[in-house]
N, C-alpha and C positions, 0 to 999 in steps of 0.2 A: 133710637131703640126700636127692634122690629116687634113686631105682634106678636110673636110668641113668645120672645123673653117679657112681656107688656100681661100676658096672659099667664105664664110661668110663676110670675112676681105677684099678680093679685090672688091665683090660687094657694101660693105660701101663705100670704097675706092673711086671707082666709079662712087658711087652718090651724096660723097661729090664733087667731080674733078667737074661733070656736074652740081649742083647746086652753088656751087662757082663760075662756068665760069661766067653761065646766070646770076648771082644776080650782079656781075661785067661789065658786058655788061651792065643790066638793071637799076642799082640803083647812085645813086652819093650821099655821103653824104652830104650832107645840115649842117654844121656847128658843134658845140659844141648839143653835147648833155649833159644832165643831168637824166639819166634814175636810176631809183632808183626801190627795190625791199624790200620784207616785208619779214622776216625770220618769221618762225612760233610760235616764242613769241611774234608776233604782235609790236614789238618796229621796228620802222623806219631803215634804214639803206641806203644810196646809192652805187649805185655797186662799187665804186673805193672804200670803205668803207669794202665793202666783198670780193674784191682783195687783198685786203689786212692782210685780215682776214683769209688767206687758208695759207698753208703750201703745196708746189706741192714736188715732189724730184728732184735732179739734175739730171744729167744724170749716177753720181756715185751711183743715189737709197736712195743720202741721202734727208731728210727732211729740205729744206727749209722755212723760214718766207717770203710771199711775201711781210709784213710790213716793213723789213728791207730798205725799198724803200720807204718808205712814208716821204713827208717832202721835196722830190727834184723831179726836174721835169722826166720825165718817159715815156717814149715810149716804148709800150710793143707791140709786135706782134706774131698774131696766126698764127701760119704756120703748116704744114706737111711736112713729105719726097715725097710724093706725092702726092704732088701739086707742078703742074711745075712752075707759076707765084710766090711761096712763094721760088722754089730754084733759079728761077732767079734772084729774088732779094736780096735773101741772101747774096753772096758779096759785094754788094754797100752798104747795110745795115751796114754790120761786117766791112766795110772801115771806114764809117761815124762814129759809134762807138769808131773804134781804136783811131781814128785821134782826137775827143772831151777826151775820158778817162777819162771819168764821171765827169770834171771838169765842165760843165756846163747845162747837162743832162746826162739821163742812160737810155742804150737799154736794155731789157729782151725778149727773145723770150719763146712761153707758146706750146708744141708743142701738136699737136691733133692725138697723132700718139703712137704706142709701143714705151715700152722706147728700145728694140731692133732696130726697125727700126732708129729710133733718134740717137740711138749709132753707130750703121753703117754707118749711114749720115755724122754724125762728124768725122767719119776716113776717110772719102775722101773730105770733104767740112771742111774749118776752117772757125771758127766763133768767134767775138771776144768780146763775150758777153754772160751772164747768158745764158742758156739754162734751163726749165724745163718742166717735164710730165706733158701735163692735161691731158693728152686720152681722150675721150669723154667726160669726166665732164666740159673738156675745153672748151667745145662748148657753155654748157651751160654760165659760166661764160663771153665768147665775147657777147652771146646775150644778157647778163645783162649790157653791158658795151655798145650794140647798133647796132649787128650785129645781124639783126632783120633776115633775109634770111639764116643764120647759113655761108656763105661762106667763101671762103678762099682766100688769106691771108686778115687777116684782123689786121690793126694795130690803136693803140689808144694813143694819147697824153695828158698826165694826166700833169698835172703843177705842181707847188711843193706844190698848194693849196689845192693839190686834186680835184683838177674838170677837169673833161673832156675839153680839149680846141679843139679839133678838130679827128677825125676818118676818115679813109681811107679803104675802102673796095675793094680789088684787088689789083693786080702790085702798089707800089709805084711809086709816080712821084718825084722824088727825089730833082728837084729844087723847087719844091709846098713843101715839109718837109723843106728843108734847111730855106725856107721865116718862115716857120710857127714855126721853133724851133727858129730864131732870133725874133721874137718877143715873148718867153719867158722870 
């Protein structure tokens, strides 16, 4: 990699870190959303609809169905390797995960990041839950899903209905999820 893609990448880096901070400081989300978007065949569609619709890679490069998840409930969160509020919460997350073992929801994390850096990440951080690349396409897809500010982490609770039941923009509050996954 030359210097200036080296420098290109930490100032992205950068602006996502400081616009994640502020949109987390500044914003709370307000409840269930239901944000929906128009592909350019002009047929309908809602974002949990076109999550479901991608195919991202694991972290082994292979190609994934995000549909494979449609049907039960779904907490997916957007993180990076850097972003420090997405690595701190990353073990309570990958706890709460291990400890359910998809028997009555499933965690996926969607990372906004190289899938090098994401693999680096997981040799020193274990996680006990899907991982996949969005790299910046990622971004786009949480704003579709209601992370109107683009920040990070941003995590989204999809039900087994598929509708958005509730979003979380920044650090988790992890007894505010435990309530909100038992009412699932």
């Amino acid at each position: 990699m030359n210097k200036k893609n080296l420098v290109g990448y930490a100032i992205v880096a950068a602006a996502f870190a400081v616009f994640g901070a502020i949109a987390a400081v500044k914003t709370e989300p307000k409840g269930p959303l239901t944000t929906s978007y128009a592909p350019t065949d002009g047929r309908p569609h809602t974002a949990v609809s076109n999550l479901y619709a991608q195919s991202l890679n694991d972290l082994a490069g292979k190609p994934q169905s995000l549909g494979q998840w449609k049907g039960k409930p779904l907490l997916v969160n957007f993180w990076a390797s850097w972003c420090a509020p997405c690595v701190q919460e990353m073990p309570e997350l990958s706890e709460l995960a291990a400890k359910d073992g998809g028997k009555h929801f499933n965690v996926i994390g969607i990372g906004i990041d190289s899938p090098a850096n994401l693999n680096e990440f997981v040799k020193k951080t274990k996680v006990a839950y899907p991982l996949y690349v969005g790299g910046m396409s990622g971004t786009d897809l949480s704003r579709e899903l209601g992370n109107t500010h683009g920040g990070l982490p941003f995590t989204v609770l999809i039900g087994p209905d598929g509708q958005v039941r509730k979003t979380y923009l920044g650090r988790l509050k992890f007894e505010e999820l435990r309530a909100d996954l038992g009412k699932l």
